[in-house]
N, C-alpha and C positions, 0 to 999 in steps of 0.2 A: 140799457143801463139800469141801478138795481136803482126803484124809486124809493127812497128814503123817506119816514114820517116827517114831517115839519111838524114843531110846536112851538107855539106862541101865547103869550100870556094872555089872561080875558079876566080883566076887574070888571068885578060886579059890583052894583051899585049898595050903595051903603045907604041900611033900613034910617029912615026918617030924613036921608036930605033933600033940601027943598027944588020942585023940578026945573028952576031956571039952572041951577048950582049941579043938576042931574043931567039936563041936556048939554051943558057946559062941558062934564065931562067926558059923557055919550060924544060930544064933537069932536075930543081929544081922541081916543077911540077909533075913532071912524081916519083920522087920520095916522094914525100909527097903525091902525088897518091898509092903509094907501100905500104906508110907506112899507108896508112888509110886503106888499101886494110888489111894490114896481124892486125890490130889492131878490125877491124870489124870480119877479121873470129876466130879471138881469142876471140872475143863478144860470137861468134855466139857457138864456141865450150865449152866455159867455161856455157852457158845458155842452149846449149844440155843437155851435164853434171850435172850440177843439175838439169833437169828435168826428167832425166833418176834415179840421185839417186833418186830423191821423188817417182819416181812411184816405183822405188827398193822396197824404204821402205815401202807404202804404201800396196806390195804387200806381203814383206814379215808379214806383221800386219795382212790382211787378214787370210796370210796360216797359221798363228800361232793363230789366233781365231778359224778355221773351226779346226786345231789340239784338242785346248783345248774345243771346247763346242763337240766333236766326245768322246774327255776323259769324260766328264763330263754325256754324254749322257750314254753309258758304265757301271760307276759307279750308275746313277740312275736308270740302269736297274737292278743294283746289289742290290740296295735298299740301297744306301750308298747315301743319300741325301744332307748330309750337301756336305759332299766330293765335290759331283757335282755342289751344288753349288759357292764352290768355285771357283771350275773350270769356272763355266760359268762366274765368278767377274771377272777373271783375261782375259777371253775373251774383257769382255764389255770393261776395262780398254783399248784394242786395238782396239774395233770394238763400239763405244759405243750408234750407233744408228743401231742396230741388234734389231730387236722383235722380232727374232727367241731365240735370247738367253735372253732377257724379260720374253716371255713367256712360256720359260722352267725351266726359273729358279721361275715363281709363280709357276706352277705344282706341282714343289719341295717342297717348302716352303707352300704350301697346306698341303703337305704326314708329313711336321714336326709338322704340326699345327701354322703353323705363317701363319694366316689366314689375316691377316690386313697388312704385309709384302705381301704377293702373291696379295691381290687387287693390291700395288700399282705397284707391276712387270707388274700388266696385264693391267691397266689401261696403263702405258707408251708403252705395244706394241702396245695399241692400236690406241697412238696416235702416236706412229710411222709410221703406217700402217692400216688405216680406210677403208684399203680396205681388211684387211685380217679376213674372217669369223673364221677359229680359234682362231686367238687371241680373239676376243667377247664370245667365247665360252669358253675360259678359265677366261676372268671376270667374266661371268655369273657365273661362280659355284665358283668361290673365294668371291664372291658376297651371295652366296649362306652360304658358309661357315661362313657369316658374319652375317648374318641375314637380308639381304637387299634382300629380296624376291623377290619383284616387281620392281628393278634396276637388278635382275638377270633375270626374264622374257625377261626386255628391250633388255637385251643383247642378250639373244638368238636368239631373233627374228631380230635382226641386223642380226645376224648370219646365218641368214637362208635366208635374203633378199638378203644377199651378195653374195650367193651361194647355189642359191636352186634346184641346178643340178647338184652334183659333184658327178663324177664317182670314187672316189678313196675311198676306203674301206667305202661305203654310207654313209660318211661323214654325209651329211644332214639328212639322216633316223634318224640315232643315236643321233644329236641333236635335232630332232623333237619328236621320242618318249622316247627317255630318260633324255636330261638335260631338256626339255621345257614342257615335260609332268607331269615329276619331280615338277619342279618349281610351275607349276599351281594346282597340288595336294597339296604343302604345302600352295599355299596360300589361298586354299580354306578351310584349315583343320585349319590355322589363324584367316580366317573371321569366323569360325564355334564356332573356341573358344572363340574370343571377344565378339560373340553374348553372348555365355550361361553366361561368366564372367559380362557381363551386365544383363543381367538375374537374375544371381544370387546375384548381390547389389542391384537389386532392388525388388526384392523378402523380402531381408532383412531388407531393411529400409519401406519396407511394413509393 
């Protein structure tokens, strides 16, 4: 917290009064010193106090999002999706720049076929977090799902730029030869059919 100056007034004693009439007012002083003294740490304690309940709260918000997107994670291993995603709604509601629970809730919302809902989960984790190669890896194939082939490619290869050494379950192998090998065979199997589709009108008006 930013400590702010305090100021407080200090009368000086005034030349030629006499010193009972001096320490008389030297007492007044000292206790309007007291009183500034017990008025500043009741400042000080009442600003502790609420700053301890906000981290309270903020902490309890936390533990009751990691609770609910743990539930949510659970039932979507159950294949209970909507479920889960609910669970993961009432997260975001306390935690609401999570892209961990962004991008599990497009996962989801992929497995129900809300394919145009999961772009935009995945699109917002991503711009939660531009530096996180899963979440690009999950736009790329909600991207996928949408027909945007070549905005699914882009993603990958985000994906692999941001992380193209990670030791944890070869993360990168898996989106090199399968979302990104993927992607490049359909869109090679797209340019193959707009050819012959061109081909074929013009065969026709031959």
């Amino acid at each position: 917290m930013e400590n702010k100056a305090r100021f407080s007034w200090k009368r000086k004693r005034p030349t030629g009064m006499a010193d009972h009439v001096a320490k008389l007012f030297q007492s007044q002083d000292d206790v309007q010193s007291e009183l500034n003294d017990d008025f500043n740490q009741a400042e000080i304690d009442w600003l502790h106090l609420a700053k301890k309940s906000t981290s309270n709260y903020l902490e309890s918000c936390q533990a009751k999002s990691n609770r609910l997107r743990t539930e949510g994670n659970l039932l979507a291993a159950s294949e209970r999706y909507w479920e889960a995603i609910n669970k993961w709604n009432e997260a975001l509601e306390l935690t609401p720049d999570s892209c961990y629970l962004y991008e599990l809730k497009a996962q989801a919302l992929m497995q129900v076929g809300e394919v145009f809902p999961a772009v935009q989960a995945a699109e917002k984790a991503t711009r939660l977090n531009r530096t996180w190669s899963e979440g690009f890896q999950t736009l790329g194939r909600s991207q996928i799902g949408l027909g945007e082939v070549d905005m699914a490619i882009r993603s990958f290869q985000i994906a692999i730029h941001l992380d193209p050494s990670n030791p944890e379950v070869g993360s990168t192998i898996a989106i090199w030869n399968e979302d990104l090998a993927w992607a490049c065979s359909l869109q090679s199997h797209i340019k193959l059919f707009n050819q012959k589709s061109k081909g074929i009108r013009y065969h026709v008006k031959s």
